[in-house]
Steps between C-alpha positions, in 0.01 A plus 500: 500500500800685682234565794391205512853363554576769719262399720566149464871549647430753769211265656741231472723625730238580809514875523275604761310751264531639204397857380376561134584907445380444167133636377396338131121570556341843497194662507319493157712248363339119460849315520604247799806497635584134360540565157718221447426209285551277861245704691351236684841377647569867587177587611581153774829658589306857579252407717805300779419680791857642500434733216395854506441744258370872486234695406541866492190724638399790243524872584178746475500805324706745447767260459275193358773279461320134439550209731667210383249173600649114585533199324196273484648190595598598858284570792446779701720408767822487276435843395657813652492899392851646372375838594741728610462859679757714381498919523555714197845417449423098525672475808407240755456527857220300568395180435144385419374210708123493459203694311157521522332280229186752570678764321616323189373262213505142639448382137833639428738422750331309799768477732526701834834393621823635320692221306822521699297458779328171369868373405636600837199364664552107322857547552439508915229242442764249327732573836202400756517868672267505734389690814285575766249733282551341175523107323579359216202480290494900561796678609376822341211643782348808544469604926313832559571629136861443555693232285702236581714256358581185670447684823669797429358866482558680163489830614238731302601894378194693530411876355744705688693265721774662641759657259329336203275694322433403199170414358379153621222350409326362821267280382832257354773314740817662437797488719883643450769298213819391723714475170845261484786579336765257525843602409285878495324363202133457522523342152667190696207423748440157303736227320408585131501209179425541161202280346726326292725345787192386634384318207827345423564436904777705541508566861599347819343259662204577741511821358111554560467274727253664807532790332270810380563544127420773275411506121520833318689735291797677632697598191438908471519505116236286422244618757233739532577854731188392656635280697834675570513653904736698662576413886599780738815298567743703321227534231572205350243371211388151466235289361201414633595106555778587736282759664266148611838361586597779717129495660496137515875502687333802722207305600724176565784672718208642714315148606796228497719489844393167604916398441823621573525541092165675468597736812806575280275646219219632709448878493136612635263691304536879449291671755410875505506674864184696518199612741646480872817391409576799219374725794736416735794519278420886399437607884849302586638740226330800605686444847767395365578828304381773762727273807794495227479908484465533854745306615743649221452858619544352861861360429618749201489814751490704141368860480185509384624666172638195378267273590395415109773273505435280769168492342569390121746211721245379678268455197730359260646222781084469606426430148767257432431323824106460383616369145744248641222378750237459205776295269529328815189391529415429168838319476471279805151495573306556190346786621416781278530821745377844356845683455417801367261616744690382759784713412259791409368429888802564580702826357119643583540424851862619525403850293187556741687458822793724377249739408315490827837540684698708354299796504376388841850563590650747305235741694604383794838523452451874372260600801853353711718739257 
C-alpha cells in the first residue's frame, strides 16, 4: 500500500525519472515484486515509462555471490544493473557504464546499460538534448566502440592506461567517478526526504518537478554492509543509492552546457593522459631534470665537493613543480597525469647527469691540479 502511494505522489508531480534502488525479487525465490493487495494499480504505476528499477548481475565462483533478477511487471527497457566495481577495500574509482550480456545470465538480469545511466539518459530525453550525432529517441550511441551520450564522448579506462593500473576488465565500459561534495560532503550530492513526508506531502512545491528521483535505503543501521562503499574522497562511506546519485550527477554535469545555468554546473568527464600524450610528459621531465642540474652547476660556481646539495634542491623543487602541474591538470582540466613516474623521471635524470659530470670533472679538474 505505502508503495503504491508512493508512487502515486511522486508521478503526480512530473519528475523526469524515477530510480527504484530497491531489489524484492531474487533468484530462487517465486515472489513478485507487487505483493500488495492493490497489485494491479501498482503494477499500472510501474510500467510509466518514467520508472526504473534494478537488477543486479550475479558473480561466478570463487565469490558466487547470486544476482538479484527484476520485477515482472516492467520491461526490459526500465531495467538497469546496480553493479558496482569496487577494489578490495570497496573503494570506487570507476564507474560501470556497460557489460557484455555474452558473459552473463540474461535470464537473470537482462540489462546491458547501468541504471544511473538509463535515469540520466530519460532525464536528457525529458530536456530535448539533442545533437549532431545523437536524437531523441536514442541519445545513448555507440561510434567505433566508443560511447556517447547525447553527443558527448565518455571517455573509456583501458588495462594499463596511463597511471592507472588496476585490473580492468576490457570486455565492460568503464570510465573514471568525478565525485561531488558540496559543502566537502559527498553525502550532500542530492536533496534527501524521508518516505513519510512524501506520503503525507510535506515538501515544497515542484519539489520533483523535472527532476531525477531516487528510491532506496540510506539509513546505515538498518542496512546491509553489502551495500555500504567507501569513496576515495577523504574515505568517506556511503550507501549504494547515493553512489547512483553521485554517478547519475557525474554523468549529468558531463553532457548539459546547452545554458548559461548548465555551463555553471558542467565539469567534463575524467580523462586519463596515456599513449603519446603520457610519453611526452616523461621526456619533458627527463629534460626538465638534467637542464635544471646543468644550469644549477652553471650559476652556483660551487666546488665540486659540495655539489650534493645543489642536487637534493633541484629534486625536491623538480618534484614539487611536477606535483603542482598534475593537481593542475586534474584540477582544471580533468586530466589525470602520471605523477609518480613523472617525478621518478625526474630525480633519475638529475642523479644520472650529476653522475656523468661530476666525475667527468673532478678528473679534469685533478689532471689541472
Amino acid at each position: 500500500m505505502r508503495v503504491r502511494r508512493l508512487f502515486e505522489e511522486l508521478l503526480r508531480h512530473k519528475p523526469a525519472a524515477i530510480g527504484l534502488d530497491i531489489s524484492r525479487t531474487y533468484v530462487g525465490r517465486e515472489e513478485s515484486f507487487s505483493v500488495a493487495s492493490d497489485a494491479i494499480r501498482l503494477k499500472a504505476l510501474l510500467q510509466d515509462e518514467r520508472v526504473y528499477v534494478v537488477c543486479k548481475v550475479p558473480i561466478p565462483p570463487p565469490k558466487s555471490i547470486p544476482g538479484s533478477s527484476f520485477p515482472p511487471e516492467l520491461a526490459p527497457e526500465q531495467i538497469g544493473f546496480s553493479d558496482f566495481i569496487g577494489k578490495q577495500d570497496r573503494a570506487l574509482r570507476r564507474h560501470l557504464l556497460w557489460i557484455n550480456l555474452k558473459n552473463n545470465p540474461q535470464d537473470i538480469c537482462p540489462a546491458e546499460y547501468s541504471f544511473n545511466l538509463e535515469l540520466a539518459n530519460k532525464y536528457l530525453e525529458s530536456r530535448n538534448i539533442d545533437s549532431e550525432t545523437s536524437s531523441d529517441e536514442e541519445l545513448v550511441q555507440w561510434v567505433e566502440g566508443e560511447l556517447f551520450l547525447a553527443g558527448t564522448l565518455i571517455p573509456r579506462v583501458i588495462q594499463g592506461d596511463g597511471g592507472y593500473q588496476d585490473n580492468v576488465d576490457t570486455g565492460d565500459y568503464q570510465t573514471m567517478l568525478n565525485y561531488r561534495a558540496p559543502d566537502g560532503d559527498p553525502k550532500q550530492v542530492v536533496s534527501r526526504i524521508s518516505l513519510e513526508n512524501v506520503l503525507i506531502g510535506n515538501f515544497p512545491d515542484h519539489f520533483f518537478e523535472n527532476r531525477v528521483v531516487l528510491i532506496g535505503r540510506v539509513d546505515q543501521q538498518n542496512r546491509d554492509f553489502d551495500d555500504s562503499w567507501t569513496i576515495p574522497y577523504r574515505n568517506v562511506e556511503i550507501p549504494g543509492i547515493l553512489v547512483h546519485a553521485q554517478m547519475v550527477s557525474h554523468l549529468l554535469s558531463g553532457v548539459l552546457n546547452q545554458t548559461e545555468e548548465d555551463q555553471e554546473l558542467h565539469r567534463p568527464f575524467l580523462k586519463i593522459v596515456y599513449g603519446l600524450q603520457e610519453t611526452s610528459w616523461f621526456l619533458a621531465c627527463l629534460a626538465m631534470g638534467c637542464g635544471a642540474f646543468f644550469l644549477t652547476r652553471q650559476l652556483s660556481r660551487q666546488p665540486l665537493k659540495t655539489s650534493v646539495v645543489p642536487l637534493v634542491v633541484i629534486n625536491v623543487i623538480g618534484v614539487a613543480i611536477v606535483y603542482f602541474v598534475s593537481v593542475i591538470c586534474f584540477v582544471q582540466f580533468n586530466m589525470w597525469l602520471a605523477c609518480i613516474p613523472a617525478a621518478l623521471a625526474f630525480m633519475t635524470s638529475s642523479v644520472v647527469g650529476a653522475a656523468i659530470y661530476i666525475p667527468k670533472h673532478t678528473v679534469q679538474a685533478q689532471i689541472k691540479s
